[in-house]
C-alpha positions as CSV (number, residue, x, y, z in Angstrom):
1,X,3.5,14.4,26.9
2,X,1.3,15.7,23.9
3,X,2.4,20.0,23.6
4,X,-1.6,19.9,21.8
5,X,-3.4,21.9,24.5
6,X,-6.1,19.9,23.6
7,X,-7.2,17.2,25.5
8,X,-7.3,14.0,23.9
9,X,-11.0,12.6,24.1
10,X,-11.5,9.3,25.3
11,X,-13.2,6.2,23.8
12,X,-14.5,2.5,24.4
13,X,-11.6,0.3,24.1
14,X,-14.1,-3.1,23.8
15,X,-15.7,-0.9,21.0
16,X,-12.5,0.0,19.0
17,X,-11.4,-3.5,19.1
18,X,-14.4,-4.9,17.7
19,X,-14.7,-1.8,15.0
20,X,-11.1,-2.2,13.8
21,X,-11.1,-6.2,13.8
22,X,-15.1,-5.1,12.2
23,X,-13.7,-3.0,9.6
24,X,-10.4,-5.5,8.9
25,X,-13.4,-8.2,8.5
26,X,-15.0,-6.2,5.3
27,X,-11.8,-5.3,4.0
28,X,-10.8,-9.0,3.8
29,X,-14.4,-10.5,2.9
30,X,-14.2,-7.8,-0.4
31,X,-10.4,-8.9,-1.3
32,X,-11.0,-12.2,-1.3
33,X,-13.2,-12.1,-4.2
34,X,-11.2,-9.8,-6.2
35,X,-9.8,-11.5,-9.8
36,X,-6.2,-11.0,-10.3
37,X,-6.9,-7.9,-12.8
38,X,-8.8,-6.0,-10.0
39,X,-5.6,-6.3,-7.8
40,X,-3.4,-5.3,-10.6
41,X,-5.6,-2.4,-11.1
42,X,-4.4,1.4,-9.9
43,X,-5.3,3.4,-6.9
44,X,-5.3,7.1,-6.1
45,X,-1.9,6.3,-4.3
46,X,1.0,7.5,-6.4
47,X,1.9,4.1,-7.8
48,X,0.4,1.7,-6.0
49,X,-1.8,-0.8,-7.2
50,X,-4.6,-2.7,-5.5
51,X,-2.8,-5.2,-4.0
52,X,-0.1,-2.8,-2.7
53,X,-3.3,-1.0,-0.9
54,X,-4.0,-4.4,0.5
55,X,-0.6,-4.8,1.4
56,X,-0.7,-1.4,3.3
57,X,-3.6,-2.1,5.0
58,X,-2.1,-5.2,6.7
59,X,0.9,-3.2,7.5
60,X,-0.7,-0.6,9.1
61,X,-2.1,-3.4,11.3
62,X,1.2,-5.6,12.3
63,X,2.0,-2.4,12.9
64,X,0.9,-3.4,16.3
65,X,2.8,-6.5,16.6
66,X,6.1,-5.3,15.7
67,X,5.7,-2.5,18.5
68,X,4.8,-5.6,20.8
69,X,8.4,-7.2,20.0
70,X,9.8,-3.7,20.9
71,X,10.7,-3.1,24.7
72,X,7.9,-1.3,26.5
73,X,8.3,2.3,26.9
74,X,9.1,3.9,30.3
75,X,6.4,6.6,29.8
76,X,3.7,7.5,27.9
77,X,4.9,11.0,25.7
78,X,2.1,11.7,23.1
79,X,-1.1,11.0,22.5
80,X,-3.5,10.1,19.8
81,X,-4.0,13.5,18.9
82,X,-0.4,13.9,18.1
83,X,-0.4,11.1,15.3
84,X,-2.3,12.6,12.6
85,X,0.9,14.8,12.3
86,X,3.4,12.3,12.6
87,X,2.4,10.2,9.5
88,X,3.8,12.3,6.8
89,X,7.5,11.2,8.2
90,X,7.8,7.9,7.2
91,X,6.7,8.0,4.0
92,X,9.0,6.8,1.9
93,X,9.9,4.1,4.3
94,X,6.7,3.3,4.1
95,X,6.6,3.0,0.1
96,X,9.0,0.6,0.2
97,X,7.7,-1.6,2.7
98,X,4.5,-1.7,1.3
99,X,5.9,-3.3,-2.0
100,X,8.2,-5.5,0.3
101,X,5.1,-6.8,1.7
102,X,2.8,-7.2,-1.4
103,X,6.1,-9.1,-3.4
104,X,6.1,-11.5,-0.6
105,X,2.5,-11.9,-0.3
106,X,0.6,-12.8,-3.6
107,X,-2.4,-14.2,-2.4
108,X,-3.9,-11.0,-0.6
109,X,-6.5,-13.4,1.2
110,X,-4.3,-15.9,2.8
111,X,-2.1,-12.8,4.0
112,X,-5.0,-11.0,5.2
113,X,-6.5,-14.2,6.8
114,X,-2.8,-14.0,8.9
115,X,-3.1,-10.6,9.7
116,X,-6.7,-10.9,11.5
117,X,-5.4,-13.6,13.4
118,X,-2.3,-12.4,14.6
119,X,-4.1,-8.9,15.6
120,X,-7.1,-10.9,17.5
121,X,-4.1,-13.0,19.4
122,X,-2.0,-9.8,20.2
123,X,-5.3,-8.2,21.5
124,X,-6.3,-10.7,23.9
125,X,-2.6,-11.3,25.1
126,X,-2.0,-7.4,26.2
127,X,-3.3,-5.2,28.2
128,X,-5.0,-1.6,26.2
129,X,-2.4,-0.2,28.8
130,X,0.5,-1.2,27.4
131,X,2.3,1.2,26.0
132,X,4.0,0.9,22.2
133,X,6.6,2.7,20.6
134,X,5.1,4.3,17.6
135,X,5.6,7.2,14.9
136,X,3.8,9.7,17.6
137,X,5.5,8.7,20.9
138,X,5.2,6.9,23.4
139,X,0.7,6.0,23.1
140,X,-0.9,2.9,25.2
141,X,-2.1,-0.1,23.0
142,X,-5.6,0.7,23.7
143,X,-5.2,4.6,22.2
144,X,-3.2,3.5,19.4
145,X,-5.9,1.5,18.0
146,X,-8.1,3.9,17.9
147,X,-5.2,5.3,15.0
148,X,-5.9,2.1,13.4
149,X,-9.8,3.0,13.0
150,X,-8.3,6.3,10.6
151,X,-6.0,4.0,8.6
152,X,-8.8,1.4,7.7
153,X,-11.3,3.6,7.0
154,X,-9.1,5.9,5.0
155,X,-8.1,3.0,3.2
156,X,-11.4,1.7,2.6
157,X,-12.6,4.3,0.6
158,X,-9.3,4.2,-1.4
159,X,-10.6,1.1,-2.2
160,X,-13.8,1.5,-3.5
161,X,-12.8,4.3,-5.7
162,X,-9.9,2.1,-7.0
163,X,-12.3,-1.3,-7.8
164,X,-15.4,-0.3,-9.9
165,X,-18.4,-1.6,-8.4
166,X,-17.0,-2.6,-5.2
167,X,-18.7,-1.4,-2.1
168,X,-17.4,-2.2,1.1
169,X,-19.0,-1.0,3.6
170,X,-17.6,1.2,7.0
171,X,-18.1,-0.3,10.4
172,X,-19.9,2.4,12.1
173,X,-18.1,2.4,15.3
174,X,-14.7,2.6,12.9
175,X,-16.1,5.5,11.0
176,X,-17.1,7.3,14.1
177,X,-13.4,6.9,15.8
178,X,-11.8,7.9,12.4
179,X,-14.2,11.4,12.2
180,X,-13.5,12.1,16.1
181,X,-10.2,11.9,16.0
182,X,-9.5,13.9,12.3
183,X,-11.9,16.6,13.6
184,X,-10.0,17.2,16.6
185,X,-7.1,17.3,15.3
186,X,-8.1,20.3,13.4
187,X,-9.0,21.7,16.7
188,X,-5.6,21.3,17.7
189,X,-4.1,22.7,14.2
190,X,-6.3,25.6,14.3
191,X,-6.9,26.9,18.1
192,X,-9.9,28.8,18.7
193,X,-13.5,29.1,18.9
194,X,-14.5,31.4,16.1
195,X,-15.2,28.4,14.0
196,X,-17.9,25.6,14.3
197,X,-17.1,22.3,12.3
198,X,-20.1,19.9,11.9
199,X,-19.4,15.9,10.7
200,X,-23.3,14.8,11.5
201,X,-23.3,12.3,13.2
202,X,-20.3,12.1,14.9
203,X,-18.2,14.9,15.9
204,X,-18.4,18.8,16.6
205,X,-15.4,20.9,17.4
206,X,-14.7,24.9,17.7
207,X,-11.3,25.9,15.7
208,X,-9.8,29.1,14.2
209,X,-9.0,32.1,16.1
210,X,-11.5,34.9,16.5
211,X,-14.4,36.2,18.5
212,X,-15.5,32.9,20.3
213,X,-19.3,32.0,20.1
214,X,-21.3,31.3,23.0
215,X,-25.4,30.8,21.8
216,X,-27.4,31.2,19.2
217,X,-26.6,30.1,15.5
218,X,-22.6,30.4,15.4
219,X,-21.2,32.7,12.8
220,X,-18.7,30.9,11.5
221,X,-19.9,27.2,10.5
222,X,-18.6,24.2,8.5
223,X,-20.7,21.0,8.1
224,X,-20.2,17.6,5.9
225,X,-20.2,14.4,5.7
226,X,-17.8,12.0,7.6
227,X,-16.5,10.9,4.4
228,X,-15.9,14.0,2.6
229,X,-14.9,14.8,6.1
230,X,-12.2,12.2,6.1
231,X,-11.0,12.7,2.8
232,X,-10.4,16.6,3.3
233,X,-8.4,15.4,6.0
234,X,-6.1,13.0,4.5
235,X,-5.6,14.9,1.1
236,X,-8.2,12.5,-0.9
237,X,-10.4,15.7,-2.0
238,X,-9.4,19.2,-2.8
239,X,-11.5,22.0,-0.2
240,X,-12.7,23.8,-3.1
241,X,-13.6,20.8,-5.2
242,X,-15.8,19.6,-1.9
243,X,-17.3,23.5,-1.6
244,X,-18.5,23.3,-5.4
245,X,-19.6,20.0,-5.4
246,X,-21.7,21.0,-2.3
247,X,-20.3,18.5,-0.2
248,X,-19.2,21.0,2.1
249,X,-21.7,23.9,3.4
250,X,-19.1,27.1,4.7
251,X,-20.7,30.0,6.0
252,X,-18.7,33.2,7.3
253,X,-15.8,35.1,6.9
254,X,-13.8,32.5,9.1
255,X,-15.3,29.2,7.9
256,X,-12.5,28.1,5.0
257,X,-10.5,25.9,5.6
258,X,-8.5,25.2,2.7
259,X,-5.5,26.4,3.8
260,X,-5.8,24.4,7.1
261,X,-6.2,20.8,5.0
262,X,-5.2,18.2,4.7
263,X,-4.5,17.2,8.0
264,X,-2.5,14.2,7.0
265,X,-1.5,13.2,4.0
């Protein structure tokens, strides 16, 4: 099991399914009506183009499936707060998958057409309690999804900032899953309670060692956006290019957290 002291929160499996199958939905309806020199064009990810993004997108869906082919587990071993640090691992074996997949898929929509339906299928045939073999352990289906909320997300906004003009929008349920689960595991990164970290609407933890508040106005506080939130937390925006461009409010000798982020990367 998890060494995170933290416990793992829990959510609504009926409501991560429909945000991640909500969030694949906008993804796809934007792709399909991107001309070929909008896919061709180039993201914030070191050398990949749009339709490598979109390639990486679906892969970090079947993601799923090929852990279905996989023998089950004996025993659950981590738990979803223990993948946002097991990412970083696979990356290169990532990379080239991702181009694997977007050579052998040209037509983004037909391949994001199969990966919707394959992921609805695979939901309805298993059980959330089934557990998968995954870069983090040991996780049941139903908590692994919920990783699935951070990769859509995350990738939806490298997206929109790779396409000009294009604006596809964030399930809410999806962005709320992505926030929780990046904000705590900052909690578990950064132990404490001297530290309050605000994401309006969605999530509020206590991190960083040091006196721990108990009422009144904490001394030590942090509050954005989910976004700016999420892209602190992945490595998409620099802590002190957030605190200039007040996207982030920090207030007290404990409240930056620059060299706590990213989280993930």
């Amino acid at each position: 099991m998890s060494p995170a002291k933290k416990r793992a929160r829990t959510y609504d499996p009926a409501k991560i399914r429909t945000a991640v199958l909500g969030q694949l939905g906008h993804v796809h309806d934007a792709v399909r009506g991107l001309a070929p020199e909008q896919l061709d064009l180039p993201t914030r990810l070191d050398g990949w183009s749009v339709r490598e993004l979109v390639a990486h997108i679906g892969m970090a869906l079947t993601a799923i499936g090929r852990s279905l082919d996989l023998p089950e587990p004996a025993k659950q071993d981590a738990t979803v707060l223990d993948w946002p640090f097991a990412t970083s691992a696979d990356a290169a074996a990532i990379d080239e998958f991702t181009r694997r997949l977007a050579e052998r898929n040209p037509d983004p929509d037909a391949y994001l057409t199969g990966v919707a339906q394959g992921l609805s299928e695979q939901l309805d045939a298993h059980p959330g309690t089934r557990l998968l073999r995954t870069n983090a352990g040991a996780l049941p289906l139903a908590d692994y999804l919920v990783t699935r909320t951070v990769e859509l997300v995350v990738h939806t906004d490298d997206l929109n900032a790779a396409v000009p003009g294009l604006d596809v929008p964030y399930d809410r349920q999806a962005l709320a899953a992505a926030t929780r689960l990046l904000a705590d595991a900052l909690a578990v990164k950064a132990p404490g309670g001297a530290t309050e970290v605000r994401v309006p609407p969605y999530a509020v933890v206590q991190c960083v060692e040091g006196p721990r508040h108990t009422r009144g106005t904490p001394p030590n506080v942090v509050e954005t956006d989910p976004l700016t939130w999420i892209r602190l937390a992945t490595g998409r925006l620099a802590w002190k290019d957030a605190v200039e461009d007040a996207k982030v409010s920090a207030s007290g000798e404990r409240a930056d957290l620059a060299h706590l982020l990213p989280l993930m990367s």
